[in-house]
Each structure stands twice: as structure tokens, then as C-alpha cells.
OpenMM code with the backbone's topology and positions (N, CA, C; nanometers):
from openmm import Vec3, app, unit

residues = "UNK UNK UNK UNK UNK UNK UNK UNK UNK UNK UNK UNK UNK UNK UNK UNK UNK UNK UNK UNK UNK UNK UNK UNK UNK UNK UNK UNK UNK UNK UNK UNK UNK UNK UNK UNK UNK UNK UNK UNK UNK UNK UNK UNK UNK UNK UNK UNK UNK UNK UNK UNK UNK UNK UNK UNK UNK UNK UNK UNK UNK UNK UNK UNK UNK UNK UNK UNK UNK UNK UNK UNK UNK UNK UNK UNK UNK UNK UNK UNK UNK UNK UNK UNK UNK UNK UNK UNK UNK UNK UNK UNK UNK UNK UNK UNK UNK UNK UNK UNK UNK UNK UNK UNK UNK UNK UNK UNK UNK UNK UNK".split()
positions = [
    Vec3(-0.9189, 0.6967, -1.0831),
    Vec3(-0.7786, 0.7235, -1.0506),
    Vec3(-0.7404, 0.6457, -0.9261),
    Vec3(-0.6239, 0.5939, -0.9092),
    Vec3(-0.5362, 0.4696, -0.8179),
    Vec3(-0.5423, 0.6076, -0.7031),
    Vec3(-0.5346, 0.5688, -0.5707),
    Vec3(-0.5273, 0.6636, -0.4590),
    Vec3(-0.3705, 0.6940, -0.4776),
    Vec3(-0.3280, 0.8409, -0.4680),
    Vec3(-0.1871, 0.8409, -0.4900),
    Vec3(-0.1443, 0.8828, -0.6204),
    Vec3(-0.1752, 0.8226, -0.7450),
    Vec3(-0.1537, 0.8156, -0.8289),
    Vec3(-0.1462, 0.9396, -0.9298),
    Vec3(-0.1055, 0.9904, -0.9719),
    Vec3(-0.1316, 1.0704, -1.0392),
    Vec3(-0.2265, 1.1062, -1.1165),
    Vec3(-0.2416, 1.2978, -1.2195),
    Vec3(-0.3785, 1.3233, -1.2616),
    Vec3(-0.4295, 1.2158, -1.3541),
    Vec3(-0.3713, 1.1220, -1.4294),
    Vec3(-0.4119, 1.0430, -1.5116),
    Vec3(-0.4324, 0.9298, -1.4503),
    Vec3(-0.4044, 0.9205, -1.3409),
    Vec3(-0.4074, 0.7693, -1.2754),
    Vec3(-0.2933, 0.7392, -1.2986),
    Vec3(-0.1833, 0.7115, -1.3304),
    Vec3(-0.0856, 0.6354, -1.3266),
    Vec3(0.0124, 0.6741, -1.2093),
    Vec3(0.0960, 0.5783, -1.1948),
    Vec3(0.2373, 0.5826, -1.1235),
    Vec3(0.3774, 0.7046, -1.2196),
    Vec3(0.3668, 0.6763, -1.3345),
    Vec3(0.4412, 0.7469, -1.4055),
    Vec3(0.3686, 0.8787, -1.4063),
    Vec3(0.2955, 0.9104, -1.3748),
    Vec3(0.2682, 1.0524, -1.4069),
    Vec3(0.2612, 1.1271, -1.2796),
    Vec3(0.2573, 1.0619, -1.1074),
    Vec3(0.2968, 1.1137, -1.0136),
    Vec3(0.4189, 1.1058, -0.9654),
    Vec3(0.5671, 1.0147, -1.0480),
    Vec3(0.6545, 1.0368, -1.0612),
    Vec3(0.7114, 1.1691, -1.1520),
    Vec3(0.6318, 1.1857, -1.2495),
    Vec3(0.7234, 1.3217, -1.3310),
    Vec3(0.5946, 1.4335, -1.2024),
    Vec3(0.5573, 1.4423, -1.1729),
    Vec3(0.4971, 1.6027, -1.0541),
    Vec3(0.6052, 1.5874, -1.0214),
    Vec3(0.6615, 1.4599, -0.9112),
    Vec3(0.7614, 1.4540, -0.8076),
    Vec3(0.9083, 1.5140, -0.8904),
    Vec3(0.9326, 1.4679, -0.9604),
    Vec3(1.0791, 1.5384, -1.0181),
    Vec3(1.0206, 1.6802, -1.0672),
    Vec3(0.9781, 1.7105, -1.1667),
    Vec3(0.9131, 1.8566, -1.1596),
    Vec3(0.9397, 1.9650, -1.0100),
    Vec3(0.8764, 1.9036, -0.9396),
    Vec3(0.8318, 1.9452, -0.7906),
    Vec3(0.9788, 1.9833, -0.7187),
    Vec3(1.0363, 1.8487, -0.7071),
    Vec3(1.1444, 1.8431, -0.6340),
    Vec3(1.3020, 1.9078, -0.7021),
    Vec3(1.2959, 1.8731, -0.8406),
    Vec3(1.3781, 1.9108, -0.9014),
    Vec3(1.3744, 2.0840, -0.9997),
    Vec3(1.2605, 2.1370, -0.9675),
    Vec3(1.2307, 2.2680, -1.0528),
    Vec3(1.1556, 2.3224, -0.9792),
    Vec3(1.0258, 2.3165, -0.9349),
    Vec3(0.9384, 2.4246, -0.8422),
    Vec3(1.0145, 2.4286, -0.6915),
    Vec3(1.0441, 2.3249, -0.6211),
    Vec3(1.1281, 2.4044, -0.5333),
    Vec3(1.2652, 2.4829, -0.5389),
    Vec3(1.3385, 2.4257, -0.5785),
    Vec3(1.4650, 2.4913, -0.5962),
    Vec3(1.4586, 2.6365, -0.6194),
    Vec3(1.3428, 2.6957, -0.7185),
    Vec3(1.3280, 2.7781, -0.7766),
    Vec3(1.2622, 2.8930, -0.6969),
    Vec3(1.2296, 2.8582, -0.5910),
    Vec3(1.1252, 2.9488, -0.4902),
    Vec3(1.2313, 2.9209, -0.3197),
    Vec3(1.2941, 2.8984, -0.3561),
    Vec3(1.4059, 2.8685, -0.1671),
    Vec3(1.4680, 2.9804, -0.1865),
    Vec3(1.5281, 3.0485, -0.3217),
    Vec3(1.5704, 3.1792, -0.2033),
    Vec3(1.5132, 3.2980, -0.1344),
    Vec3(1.3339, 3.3068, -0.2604),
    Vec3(1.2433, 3.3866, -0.2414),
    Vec3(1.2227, 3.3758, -0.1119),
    Vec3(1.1671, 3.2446, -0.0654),
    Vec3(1.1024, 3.1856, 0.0439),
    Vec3(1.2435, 3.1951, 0.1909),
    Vec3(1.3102, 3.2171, 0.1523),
    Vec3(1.4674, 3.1962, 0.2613),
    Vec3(1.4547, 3.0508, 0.3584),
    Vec3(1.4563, 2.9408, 0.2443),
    Vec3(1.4047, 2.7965, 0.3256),
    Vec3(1.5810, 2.8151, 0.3298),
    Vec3(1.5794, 2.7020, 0.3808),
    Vec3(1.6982, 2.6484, 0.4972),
    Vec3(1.8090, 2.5382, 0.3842),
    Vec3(1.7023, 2.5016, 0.2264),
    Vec3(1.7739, 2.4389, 0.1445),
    Vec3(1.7303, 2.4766, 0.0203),
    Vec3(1.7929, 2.3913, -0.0872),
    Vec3(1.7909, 2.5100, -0.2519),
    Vec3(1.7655, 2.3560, -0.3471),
    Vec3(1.8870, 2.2402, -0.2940),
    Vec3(1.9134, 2.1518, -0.3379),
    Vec3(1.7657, 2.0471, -0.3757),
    Vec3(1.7754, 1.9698, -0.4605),
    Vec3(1.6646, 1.9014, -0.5371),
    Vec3(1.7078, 1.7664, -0.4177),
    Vec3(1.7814, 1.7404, -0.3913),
    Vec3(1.7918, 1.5741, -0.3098),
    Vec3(1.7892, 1.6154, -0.1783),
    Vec3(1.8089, 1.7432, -0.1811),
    Vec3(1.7417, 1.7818, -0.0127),
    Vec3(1.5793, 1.7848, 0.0192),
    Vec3(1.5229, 1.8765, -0.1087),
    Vec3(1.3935, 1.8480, -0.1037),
    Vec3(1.3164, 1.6956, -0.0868),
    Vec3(1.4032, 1.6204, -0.1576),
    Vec3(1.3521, 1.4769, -0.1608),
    Vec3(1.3395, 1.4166, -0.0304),
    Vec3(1.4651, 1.4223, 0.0290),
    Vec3(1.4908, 1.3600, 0.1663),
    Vec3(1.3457, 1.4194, 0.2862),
    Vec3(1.3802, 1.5658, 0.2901),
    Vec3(1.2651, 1.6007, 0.3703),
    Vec3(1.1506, 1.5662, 0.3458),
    Vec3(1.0914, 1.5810, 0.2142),
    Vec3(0.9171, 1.5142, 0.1925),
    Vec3(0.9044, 1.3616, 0.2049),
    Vec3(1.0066, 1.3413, 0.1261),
    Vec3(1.0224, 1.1860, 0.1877),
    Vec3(1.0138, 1.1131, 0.3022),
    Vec3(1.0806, 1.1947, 0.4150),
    Vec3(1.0885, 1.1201, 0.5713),
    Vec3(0.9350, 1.1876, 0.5838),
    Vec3(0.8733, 1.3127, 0.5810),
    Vec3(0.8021, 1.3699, 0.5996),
    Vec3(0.6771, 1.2829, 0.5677),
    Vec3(0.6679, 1.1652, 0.4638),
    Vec3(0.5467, 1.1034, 0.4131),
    Vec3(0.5563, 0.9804, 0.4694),
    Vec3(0.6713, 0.9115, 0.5370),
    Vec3(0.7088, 0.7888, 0.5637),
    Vec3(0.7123, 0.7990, 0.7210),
    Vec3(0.7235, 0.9486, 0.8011),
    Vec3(0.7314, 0.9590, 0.9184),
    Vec3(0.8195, 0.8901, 1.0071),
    Vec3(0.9431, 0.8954, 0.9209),
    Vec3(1.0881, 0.8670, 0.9730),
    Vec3(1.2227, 0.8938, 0.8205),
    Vec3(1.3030, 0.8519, 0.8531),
    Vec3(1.3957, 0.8455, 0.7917),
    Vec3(1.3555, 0.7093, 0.6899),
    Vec3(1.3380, 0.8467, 0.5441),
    Vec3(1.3018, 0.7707, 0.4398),
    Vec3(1.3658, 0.6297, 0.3955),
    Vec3(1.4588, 0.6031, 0.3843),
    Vec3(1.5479, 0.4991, 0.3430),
    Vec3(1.5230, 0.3514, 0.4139),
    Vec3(1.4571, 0.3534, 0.5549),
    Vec3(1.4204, 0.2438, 0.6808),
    Vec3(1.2714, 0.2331, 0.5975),
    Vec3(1.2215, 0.3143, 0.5270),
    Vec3(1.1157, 0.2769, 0.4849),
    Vec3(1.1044, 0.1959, 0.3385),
    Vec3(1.1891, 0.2310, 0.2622),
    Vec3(1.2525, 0.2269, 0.0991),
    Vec3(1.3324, 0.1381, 0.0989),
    Vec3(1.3061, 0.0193, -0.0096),
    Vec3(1.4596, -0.1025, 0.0251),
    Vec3(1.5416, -0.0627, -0.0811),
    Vec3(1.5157, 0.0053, -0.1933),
    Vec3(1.5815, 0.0069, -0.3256),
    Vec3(1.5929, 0.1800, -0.3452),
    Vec3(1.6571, 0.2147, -0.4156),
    Vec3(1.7129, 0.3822, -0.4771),
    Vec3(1.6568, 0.3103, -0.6683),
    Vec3(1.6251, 0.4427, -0.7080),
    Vec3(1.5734, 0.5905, -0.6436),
    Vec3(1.4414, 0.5817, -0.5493),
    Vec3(1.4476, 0.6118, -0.4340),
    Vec3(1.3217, 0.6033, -0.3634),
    Vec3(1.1394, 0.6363, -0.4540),
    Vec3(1.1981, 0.7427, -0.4888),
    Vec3(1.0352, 0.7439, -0.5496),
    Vec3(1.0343, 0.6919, -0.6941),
    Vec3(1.0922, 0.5575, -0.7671),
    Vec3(1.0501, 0.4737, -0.8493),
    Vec3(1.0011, 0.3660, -0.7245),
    Vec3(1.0715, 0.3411, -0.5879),
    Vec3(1.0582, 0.2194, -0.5576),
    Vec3(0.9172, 0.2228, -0.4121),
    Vec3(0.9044, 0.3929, -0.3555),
    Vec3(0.8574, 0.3263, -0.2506),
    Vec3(0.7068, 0.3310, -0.2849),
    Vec3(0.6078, 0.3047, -0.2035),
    Vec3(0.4607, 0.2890, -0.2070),
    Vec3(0.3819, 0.3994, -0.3076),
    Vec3(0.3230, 0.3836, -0.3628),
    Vec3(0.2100, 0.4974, -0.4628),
    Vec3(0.2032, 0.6128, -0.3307),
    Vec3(0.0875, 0.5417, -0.2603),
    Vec3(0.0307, 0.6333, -0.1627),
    Vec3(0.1580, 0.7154, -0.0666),
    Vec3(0.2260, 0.6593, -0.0567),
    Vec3(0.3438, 0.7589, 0.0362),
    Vec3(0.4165, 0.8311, -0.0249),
    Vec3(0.4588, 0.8003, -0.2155),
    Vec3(0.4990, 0.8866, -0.2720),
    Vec3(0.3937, 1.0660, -0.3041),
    Vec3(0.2861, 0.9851, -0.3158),
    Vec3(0.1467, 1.0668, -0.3351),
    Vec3(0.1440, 1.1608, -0.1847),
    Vec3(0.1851, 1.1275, -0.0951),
    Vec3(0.1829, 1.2309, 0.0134),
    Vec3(0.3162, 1.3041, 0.0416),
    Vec3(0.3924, 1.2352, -0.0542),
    Vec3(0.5564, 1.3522, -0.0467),
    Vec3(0.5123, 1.4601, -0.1523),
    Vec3(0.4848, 1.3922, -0.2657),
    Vec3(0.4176, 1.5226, -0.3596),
    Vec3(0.3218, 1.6559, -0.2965),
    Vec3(0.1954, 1.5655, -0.2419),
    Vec3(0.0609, 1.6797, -0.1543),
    Vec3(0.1644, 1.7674, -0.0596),
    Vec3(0.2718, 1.7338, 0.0092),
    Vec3(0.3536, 1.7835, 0.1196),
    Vec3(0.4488, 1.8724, 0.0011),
    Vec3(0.4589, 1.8728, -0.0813),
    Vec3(0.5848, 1.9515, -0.1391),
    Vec3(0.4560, 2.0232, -0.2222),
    Vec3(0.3675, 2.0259, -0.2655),
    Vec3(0.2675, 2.1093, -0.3410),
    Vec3(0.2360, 2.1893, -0.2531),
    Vec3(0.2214, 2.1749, -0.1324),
    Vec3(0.1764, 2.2704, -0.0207),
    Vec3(0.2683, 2.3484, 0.0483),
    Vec3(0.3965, 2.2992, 0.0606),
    Vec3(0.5000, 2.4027, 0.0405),
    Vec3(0.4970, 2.5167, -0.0685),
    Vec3(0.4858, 2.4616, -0.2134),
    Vec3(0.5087, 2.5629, -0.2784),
    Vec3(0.3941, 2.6349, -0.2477),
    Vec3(0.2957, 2.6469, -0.2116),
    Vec3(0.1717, 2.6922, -0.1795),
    Vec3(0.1812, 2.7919, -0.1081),
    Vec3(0.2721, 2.7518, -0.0068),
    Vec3(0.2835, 2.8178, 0.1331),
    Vec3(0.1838, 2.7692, 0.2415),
    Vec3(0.1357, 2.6595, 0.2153),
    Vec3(0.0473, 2.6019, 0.3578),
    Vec3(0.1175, 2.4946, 0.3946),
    Vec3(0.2208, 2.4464, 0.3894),
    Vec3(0.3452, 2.3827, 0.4338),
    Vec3(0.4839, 2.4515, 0.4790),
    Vec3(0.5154, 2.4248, 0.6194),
    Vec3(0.6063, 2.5200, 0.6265),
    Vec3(0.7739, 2.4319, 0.6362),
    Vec3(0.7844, 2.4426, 0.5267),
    Vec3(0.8927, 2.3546, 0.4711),
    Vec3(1.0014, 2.3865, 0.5651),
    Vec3(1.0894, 2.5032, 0.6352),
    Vec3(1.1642, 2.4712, 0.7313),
    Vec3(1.1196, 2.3879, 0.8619),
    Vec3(0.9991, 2.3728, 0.8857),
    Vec3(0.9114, 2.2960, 1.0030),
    Vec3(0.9505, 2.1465, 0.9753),
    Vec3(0.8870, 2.1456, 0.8432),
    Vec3(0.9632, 2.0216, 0.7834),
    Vec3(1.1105, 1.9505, 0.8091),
    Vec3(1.1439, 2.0594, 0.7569),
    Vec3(1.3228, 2.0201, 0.6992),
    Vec3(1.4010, 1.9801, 0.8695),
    Vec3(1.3193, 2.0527, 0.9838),
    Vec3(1.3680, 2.0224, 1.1018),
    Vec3(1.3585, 1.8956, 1.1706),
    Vec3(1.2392, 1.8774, 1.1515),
    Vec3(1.1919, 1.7320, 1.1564),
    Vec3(1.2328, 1.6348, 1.0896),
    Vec3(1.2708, 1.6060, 0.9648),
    Vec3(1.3700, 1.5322, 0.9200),
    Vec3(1.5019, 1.5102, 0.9751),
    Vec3(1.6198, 1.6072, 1.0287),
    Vec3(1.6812, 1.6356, 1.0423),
    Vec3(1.7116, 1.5758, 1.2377),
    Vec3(1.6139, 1.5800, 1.2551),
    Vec3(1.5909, 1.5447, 1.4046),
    Vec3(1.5638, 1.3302, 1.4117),
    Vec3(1.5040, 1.3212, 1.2930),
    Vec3(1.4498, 1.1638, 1.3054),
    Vec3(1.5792, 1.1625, 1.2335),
    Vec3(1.6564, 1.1914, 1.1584),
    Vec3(1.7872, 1.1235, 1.1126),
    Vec3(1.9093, 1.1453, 1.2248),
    Vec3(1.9073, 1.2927, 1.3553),
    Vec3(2.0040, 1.2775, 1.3815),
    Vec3(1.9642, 1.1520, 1.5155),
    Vec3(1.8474, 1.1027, 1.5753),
    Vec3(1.7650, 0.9625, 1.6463),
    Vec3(1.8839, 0.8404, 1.5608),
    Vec3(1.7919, 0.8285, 1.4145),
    Vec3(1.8491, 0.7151, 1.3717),
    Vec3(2.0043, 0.7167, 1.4144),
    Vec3(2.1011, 0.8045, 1.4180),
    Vec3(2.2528, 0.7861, 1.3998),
    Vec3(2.2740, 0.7547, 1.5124),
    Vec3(2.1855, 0.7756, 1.6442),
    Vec3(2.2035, 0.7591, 1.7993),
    Vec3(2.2249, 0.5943, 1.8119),
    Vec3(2.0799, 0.5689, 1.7440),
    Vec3(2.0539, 0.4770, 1.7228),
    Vec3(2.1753, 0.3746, 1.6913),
    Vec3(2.2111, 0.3817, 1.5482),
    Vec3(2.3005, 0.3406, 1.5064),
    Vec3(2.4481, 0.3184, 1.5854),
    Vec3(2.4922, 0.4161, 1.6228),
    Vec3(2.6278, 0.4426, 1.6897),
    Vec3(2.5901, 0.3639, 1.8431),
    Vec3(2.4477, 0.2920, 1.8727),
    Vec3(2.4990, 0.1776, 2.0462),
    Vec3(2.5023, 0.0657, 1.9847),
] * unit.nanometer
topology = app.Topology()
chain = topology.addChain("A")
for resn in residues:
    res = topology.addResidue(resn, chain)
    for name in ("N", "CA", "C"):
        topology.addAtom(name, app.Element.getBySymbol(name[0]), res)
């Protein structure tokens, strides 16, 4: 198996966890859990900056990010959102930290 890659080894098969993941197991456990978001492109954004260790998009040249960015960094937005649903990820910890390197970037942006 490719590092990253999904249970079969492929790229396509750690892309469908990631929509699964992002688009159905979280959504589905945020109000149980009282996370801070519900939304499927919110989840994305946070595991995303969360695996790239900034604001996903400075890392990603093309949309949808997880057809385009690295195996291995998609492979650690997945491990980071599996461990949320787990509960050994503490996904508002997360979601803050995202939220903090994007409101940097806009600082950034706006001199």
C-alpha cells in the first residue's frame, strides 16, 4: 500500500473515506458531540489546514482540494478526521486553529 493511500492502496479509495468522512460521519455526530460546525466544507477546510499546517488553499493550486493536493497530506486530513470521530481528536481544538491561521493569512493579505 502507497503511504497515504488508501485500504486498497489507491488514491481513489482514500478519496471516497474522505467524502464519506467529511460529507456523512461528521456531519452526523456535531450535534451529539456540540462541535462548533455541522457543515461538510467546514469539516474539509479544518482537516485540511490541519494536515497542511496552514491555510489549506496556499498549499493546494487547483479545487477540489482533495482530488488535487498530495496523497500523504490528504491521508493525514482523513487520520485527523477518523480521530475526531473517535474522539481522540478534539475537533473544536482544531476548528480554532484553522480559524486563527486564516484570520493571520487576511492580516497578511490586507498590508
Amino acid at each position: 500500500m502507497t503511504a497515504g493511500a488508501g485500504p486498497d492502496g489507491s488514491r481513489a479509495a482514500l478519496e471516497r473515506a474522505w467524502l464519506e468522512l467529511t460529507g456523512v460521519t461528521l456531519p452526523a455526530l456535531a450535534a451529539a458531540r456540540d462541535w462548533p460546525v455541522s457543515a461538510d466544507h467546514c469539516f474539509q477546510r479544518i482537516l485540511l489546514d490541519a494536515a497542511v499546517g496552514g491555510v489549506w488553499y496556499t498549499a493546494v493550486a487547483r479545487r477540489p482540494a482533495y482530488r488535487h493536493i498530495d496523497v500523504a497530506l490528504l491521508g493525514e486530513a482523513v487520520r485527523l478526521g477518523q480521530a475526531a470521530a473517535a474522539g481522540s481528536a478534539d475537533l473544536a481544538t482544531l476548528n480554532r486553529q484553522s480559524l486563527a491561521w486564516r484570520r493571520s493569512a487576511r492580516r497578511i493579505d490586507a498590508r
